[in-house]
MIDRENSE-365448 format. One line per 4 residues: number of its first residue (from 1); their letters; for each residue z, x, y of C-alpha. Coordinates in nm, 2 decimals. Layout:
<recs>
NUM) A) Z:X:Y; ...
</recs>
This chain:
<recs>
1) XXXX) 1.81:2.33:-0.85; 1.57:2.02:-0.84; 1.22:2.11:-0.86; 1.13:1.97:-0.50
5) XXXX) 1.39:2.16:-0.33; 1.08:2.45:-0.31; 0.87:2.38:-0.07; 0.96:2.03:0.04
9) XXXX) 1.31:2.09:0.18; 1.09:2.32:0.43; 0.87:1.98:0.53; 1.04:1.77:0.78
13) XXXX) 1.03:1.38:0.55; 0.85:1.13:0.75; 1.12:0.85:0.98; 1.17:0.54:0.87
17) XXXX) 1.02:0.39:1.14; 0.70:0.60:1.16; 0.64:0.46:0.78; 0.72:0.09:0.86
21) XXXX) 0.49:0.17:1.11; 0.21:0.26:0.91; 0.23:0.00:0.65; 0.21:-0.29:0.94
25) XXXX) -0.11:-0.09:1.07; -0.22:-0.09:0.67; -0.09:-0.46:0.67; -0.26:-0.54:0.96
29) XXXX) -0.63:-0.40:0.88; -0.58:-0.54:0.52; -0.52:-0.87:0.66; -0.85:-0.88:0.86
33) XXXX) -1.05:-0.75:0.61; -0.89:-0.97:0.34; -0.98:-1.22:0.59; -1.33:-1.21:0.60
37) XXXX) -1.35:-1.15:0.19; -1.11:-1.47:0.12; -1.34:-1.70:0.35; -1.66:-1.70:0.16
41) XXXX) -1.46:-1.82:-0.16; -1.27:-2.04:0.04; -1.57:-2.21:0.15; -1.70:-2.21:-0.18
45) XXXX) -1.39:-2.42:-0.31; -1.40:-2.65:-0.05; -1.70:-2.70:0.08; -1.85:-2.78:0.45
49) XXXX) -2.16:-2.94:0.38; -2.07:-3.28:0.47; -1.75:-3.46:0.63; -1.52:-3.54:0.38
53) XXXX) -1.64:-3.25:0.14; -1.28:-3.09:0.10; -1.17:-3.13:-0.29; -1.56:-3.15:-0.46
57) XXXX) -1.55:-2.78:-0.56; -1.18:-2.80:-0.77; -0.98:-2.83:-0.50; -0.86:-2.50:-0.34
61) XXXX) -0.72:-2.36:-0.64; -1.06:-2.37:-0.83; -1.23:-2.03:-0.97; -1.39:-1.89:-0.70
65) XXXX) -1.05:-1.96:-0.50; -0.87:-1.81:-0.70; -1.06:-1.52:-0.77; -1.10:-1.46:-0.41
69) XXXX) -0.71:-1.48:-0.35; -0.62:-1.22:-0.65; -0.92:-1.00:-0.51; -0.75:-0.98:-0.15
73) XXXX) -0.38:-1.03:-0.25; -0.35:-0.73:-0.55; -0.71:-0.54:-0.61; -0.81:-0.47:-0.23
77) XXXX) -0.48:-0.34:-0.09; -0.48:-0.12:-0.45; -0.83:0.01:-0.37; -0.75:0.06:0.01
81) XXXX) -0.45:0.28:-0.08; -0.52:0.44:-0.43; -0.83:0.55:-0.27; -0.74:0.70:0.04
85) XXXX) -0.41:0.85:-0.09; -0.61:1.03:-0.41; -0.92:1.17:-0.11; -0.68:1.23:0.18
89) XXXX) -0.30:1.19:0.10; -0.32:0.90:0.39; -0.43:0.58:0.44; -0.55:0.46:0.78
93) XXXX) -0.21:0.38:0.88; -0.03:0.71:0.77; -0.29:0.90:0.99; -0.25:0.67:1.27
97) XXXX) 0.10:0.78:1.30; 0.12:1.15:1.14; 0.26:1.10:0.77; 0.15:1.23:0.46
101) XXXX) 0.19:1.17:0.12; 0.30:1.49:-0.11; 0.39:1.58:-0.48; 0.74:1.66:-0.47
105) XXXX) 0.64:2.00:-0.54; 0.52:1.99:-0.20; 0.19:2.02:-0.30; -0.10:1.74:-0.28
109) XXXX) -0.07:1.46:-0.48; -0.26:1.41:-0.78; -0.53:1.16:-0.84; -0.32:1.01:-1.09
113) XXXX) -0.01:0.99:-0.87; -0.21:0.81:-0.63; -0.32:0.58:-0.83; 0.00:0.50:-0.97
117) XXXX) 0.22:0.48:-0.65; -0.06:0.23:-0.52; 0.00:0.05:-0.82; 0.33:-0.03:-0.78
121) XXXX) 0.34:-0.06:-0.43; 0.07:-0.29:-0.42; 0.00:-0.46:-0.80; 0.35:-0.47:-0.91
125) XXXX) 0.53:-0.59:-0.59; 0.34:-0.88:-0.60; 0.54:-1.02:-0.88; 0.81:-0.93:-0.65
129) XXXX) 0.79:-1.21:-0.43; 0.97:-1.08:-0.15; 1.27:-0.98:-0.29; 1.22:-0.70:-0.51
133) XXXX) 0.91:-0.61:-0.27; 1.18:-0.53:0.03; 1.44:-0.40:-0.21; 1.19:-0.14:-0.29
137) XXXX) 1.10:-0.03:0.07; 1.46:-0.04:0.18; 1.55:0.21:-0.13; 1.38:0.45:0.08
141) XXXX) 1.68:0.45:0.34; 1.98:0.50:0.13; 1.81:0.75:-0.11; 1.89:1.09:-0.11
145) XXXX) 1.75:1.34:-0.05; 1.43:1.27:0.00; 1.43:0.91:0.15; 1.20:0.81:-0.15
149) XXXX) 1.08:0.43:-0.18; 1.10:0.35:-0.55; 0.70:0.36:-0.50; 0.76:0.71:-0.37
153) XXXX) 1.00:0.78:-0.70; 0.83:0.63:-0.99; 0.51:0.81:-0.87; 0.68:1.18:-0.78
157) XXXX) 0.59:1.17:-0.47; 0.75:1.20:-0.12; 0.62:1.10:0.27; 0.65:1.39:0.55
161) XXXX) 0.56:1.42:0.87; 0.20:1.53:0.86; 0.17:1.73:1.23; 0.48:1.96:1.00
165) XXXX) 0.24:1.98:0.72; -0.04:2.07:0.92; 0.17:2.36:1.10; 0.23:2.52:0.78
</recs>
C-alpha cells in the first residue's frame, strides 16, 4: 500500500483541463503584473528623455534590464505561487476554477512543499526552455495514479478538485 492511497484515493484529482486552466489565469495575471514591474527598468535601459535616446543606458541588456527581466521571469512567479500555495494551498488561478493543492497524505501541504514545488515549477523550468518546461506539465497526463506533474512529484504533492475537498 502507497502512503497516499489513505485519504487521497477518497479526493476526486483535479482535470487536466481545469489545471491548464488555472496556470493560463496564473499566466495571465503574472504577465500584467510582470508588465508593469519590467517597464520601469525597461525605461531605465533605454531611456525616453530625448529622440534618439535608445542605447545610452547599456543597451537593453544593461543591469537594471536585466535585473528587471530575472525579477519578472523567475523571482515573481516564485513568490506569487510559493506564497499563495504555503497560506492557502491555491493560487489565484486554482481558486478561480476549484483546485487545490494537497500532501499526498491528503493533508495540507507544508510550507516547505510549497516552496519547493514553486521552485521547480517556476525557477527550474526556466532553464527548461520550452522543452523540458512542457515535458513536465504533460507528465501529469500519463502518470499514474495520481496524474502528478513532475512539480507535483518532486514536491509530494497532488491537485484535487477543491469543491470535493471542501465537501469533506
Amino acid at each position: 500500500m502507497t502512503p497516499y492511497e489513505e485519504p487521497v484515493g477518497e479526493l476526486t484529482l483535479a482535470p487536466i483541463l481545469r489545471r491548464a486552466g488555472a496556470r493560463v489565469i496564473d499566466a495571465g495575471l503574472l504577465g500584467i503584473v510582470g508588465f508593469a514591474v519590467i517597464l520601469p527598468f525597461m525605461v531605465a535601459a533605454v531611456g525616453l528623455d530625448e529622440p534618439g535616446s535608445h542605447g545610452k543606458g547599456g543597451g537593453v541588456w544593461s543591469g537594471p534590464a536585466l535585473f528587471g527581466w530575472v525579477l519578472v521571469v523567475a523571482v515573481l512567479p516564485f513568490a506569487y505561487e510559493a506564497l499563495q500555495l504555503a497560506l492557502w494551498g491555491q493560487t489565484l488561478g486554482k481558486r478561480i476554477v476549484g483546485l487545490r493543492v494537497l500532501s499526498e497524505n491528503g493533508e495540507p501541504m507544508r510550507p516547505s512543499q510549497a516552496v519547493g514545488r514553486a521552485a521547480v515549477n517556476n525557477v527550474l523550468y526556466v532553464f527548461g526552455c520550452g522543452v523540458g518546461t512542457l515535458m513536465a506539465y504533460l507528465w501529469a497526463i500519463w502518470d499514474e495514479p495520481l496524474h502528478q506533474g513532475l512539480h507535483d512529484r518532486l514536491a509530494g504533492t497532488v491537485v484535487v478538485d477543491d469543491r470535493e475537498y471542501e465537501a469533506e
